[in-house]
N, C-alpha and C positions, 0 to 999 in steps of 0.2 A: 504494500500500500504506500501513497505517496502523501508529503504531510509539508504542507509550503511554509517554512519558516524565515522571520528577517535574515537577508543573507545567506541563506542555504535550500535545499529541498530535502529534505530527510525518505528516505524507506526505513519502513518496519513489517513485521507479520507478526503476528498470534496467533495463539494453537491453542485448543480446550477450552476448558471454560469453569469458570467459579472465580474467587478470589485472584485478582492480578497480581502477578511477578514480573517487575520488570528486571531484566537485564541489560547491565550498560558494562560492554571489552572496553578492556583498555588497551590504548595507542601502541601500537601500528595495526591491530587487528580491527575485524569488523563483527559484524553477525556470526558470520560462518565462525567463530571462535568457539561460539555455544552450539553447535550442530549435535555434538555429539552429547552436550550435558541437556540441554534444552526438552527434547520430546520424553525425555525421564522423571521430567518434575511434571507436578498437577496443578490444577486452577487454568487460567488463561495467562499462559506465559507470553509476556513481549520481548522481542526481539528488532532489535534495530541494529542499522552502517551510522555510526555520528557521524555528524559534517563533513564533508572534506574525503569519506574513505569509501569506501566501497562502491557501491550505490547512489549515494548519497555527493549532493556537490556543496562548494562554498563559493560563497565570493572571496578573490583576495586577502592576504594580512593575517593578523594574529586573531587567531582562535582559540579564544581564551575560557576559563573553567568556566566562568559565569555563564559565559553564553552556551557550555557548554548543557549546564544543570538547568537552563532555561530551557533548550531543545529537550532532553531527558523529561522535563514537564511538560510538555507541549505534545508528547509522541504519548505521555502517557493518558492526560487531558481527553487525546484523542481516543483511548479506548475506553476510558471509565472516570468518571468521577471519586468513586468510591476509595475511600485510603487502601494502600498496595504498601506491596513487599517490593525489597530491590534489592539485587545481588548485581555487585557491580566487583570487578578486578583490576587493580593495578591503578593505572591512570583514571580508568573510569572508575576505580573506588575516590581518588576523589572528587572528580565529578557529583559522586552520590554526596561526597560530606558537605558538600555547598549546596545541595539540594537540599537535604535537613537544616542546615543551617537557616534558608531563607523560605523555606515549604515542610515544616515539620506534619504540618497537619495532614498530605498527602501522601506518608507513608508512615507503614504502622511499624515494620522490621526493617533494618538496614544490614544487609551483611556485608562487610567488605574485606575483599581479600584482597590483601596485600599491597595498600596502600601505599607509592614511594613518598611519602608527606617528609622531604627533609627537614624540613623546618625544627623538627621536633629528636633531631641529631646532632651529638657534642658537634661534628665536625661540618654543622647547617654554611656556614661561611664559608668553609672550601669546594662544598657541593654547590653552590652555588657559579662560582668559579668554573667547577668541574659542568654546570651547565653549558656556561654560556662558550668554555672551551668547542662542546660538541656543535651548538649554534655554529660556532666561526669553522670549525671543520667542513660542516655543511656547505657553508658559503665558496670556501676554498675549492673543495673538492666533491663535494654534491655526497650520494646516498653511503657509498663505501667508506668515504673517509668519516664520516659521520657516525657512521654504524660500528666501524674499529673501535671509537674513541669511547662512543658508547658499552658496547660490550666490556669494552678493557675498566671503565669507570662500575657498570652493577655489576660486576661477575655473568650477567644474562647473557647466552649465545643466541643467537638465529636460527631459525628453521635449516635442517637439512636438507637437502637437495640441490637440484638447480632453484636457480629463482624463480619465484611464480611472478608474472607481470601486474597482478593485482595487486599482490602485497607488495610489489618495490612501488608503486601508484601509493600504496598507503604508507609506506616510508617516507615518501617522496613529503607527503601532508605532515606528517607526524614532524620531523624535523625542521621541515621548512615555516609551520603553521602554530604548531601544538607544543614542542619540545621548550621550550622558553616559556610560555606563558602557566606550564604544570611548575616546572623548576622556581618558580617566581610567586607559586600561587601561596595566601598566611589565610590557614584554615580558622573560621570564626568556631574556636573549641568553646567559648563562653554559650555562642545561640544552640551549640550541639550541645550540650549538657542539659541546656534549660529547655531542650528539644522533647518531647512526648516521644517520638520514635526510639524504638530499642535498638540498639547498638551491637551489634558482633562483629568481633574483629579476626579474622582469619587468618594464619600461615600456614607456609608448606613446610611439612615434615623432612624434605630434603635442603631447605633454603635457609639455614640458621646461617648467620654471615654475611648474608647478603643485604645489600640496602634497604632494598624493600621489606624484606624481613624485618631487620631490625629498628627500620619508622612504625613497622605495624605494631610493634612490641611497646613503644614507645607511646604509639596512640592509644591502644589499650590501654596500658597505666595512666596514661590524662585523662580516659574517661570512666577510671574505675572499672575495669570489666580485665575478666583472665582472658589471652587470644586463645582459639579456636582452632585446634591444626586440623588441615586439609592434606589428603594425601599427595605426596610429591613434591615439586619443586614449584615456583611461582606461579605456572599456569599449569598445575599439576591435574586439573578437572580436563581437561585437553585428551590426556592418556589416561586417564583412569578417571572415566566420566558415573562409573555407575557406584563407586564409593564415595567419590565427591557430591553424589544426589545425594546417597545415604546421610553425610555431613549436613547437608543443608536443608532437608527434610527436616532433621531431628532439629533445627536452627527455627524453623519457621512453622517448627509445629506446637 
């Protein structure tokens, strides 16, 4: 389905029905992230390409969380009014944490796995640094010099294979559009506390070490809550989608 927002056109689909779940990938992935976790959960699951990736187009410039957590409301407006769940990963976890922060009242569970929120890291100042480094790689030398800098800064590697032309099209957004304005973004933890929505914070069982990981460890203890391991490494619901439902069933039920 097609859903015309300022500055972009967004696609989503929904499956089932009852209680809404929204899901919001994070950056560089799109829908197809959730293909294999997605038809395993219940209620009326959403699924959406954010701006800029897949599906989905943008205008120009920086595409920023806000705008991002305004689309995420807008896609989900579009299927229901009634408060929803949302399970958002990585970049799109915090997408979700700006969406509670400024729409508590239209979600009731928030799960987020593995939020990179540096902000909330002894060494927030050099990752910031170490953003705007990957920024200027980009500029330099486009997706690969970008994508080095990157891997080599969260420990995360890349998909095996040859490249798929989709996903270098969503690297292409992620770095050029997205990649600074996540690195840049100060999560409002005061409106998420004072937020009605429940809060679960996620890691992967293989990912201790890692950045992501240990902002999400980090975010947990700000908002009072133990994290929540999910099987495997950062986007561990990927390979091992039918334990990861297990996890997030038991989360939202």
């Amino acid at each position: 389905m097609r859903l015309d927002v300022p500055g972009a056109t967004l696609r989503y689909e929904t499956r089932g029905s009852g209680p809404a779940l929204l899901m919001i990938p994070g950056g560089p992935t799109d829908a197809h992230a959730f293909d294999g976790l997605a038809p395993l959960l219940t209620g009326t699951v959403i699924t959406y390409d954010p701006r800029g990736l897949g599906r989905s187009t943008s205008e120009p410039g920086a595409i920023t969380v806000h705008q991002q957590a305004e689309d995420a409301l807008a896609v989900l407006d579009a299927v229901t009014r009634e408060p929803a769940d949302v399970f958002a990963h990585s970049g799109g976890a915090i997408t979700a944490l700006a969406l509670v922060a400024k729409h508590p009242e239209r979600l009731r569970t928030a799960v987020l796995l593995e939020p990179p929120l540096v902000e909330l890291l002894p060494e927030a100042d050099r990752m910031r640094e170490e953003t705007a480094e990957v920024v200027a790689a980009y500029e330099e030398g486009g997706i690969a010099a970008a994508g080095a800098v990157f891997a080599k800064q969260s420990g995360l590697d890349g998909p095996e294979g040859p490249p798929d032309p989709g996903f270098m099209a969503n690297l292409d957004v992620f770095f050029g559009q997205m990649y600074a304005p996540i690195g840049e973004f100060h999560a409002d933890l005061d409106a998420v506390l004072a937020a009605t929505t429940r809060i679960e914070v996620g890691v992967g069982t293989t990912s201790k070490g890692e950045v992501a990981h240990r902002a999400s460890v980090a975010l947990a203890a700000a908002l009072g809550r133990v994290p929540v391991e999910f099987p495997g490494d950062h986007a561990g619901f990927g390979t091992d989608p039918r334990a990861s439902a297990d996890v997030l069933r038991r989360l939202l039920s």
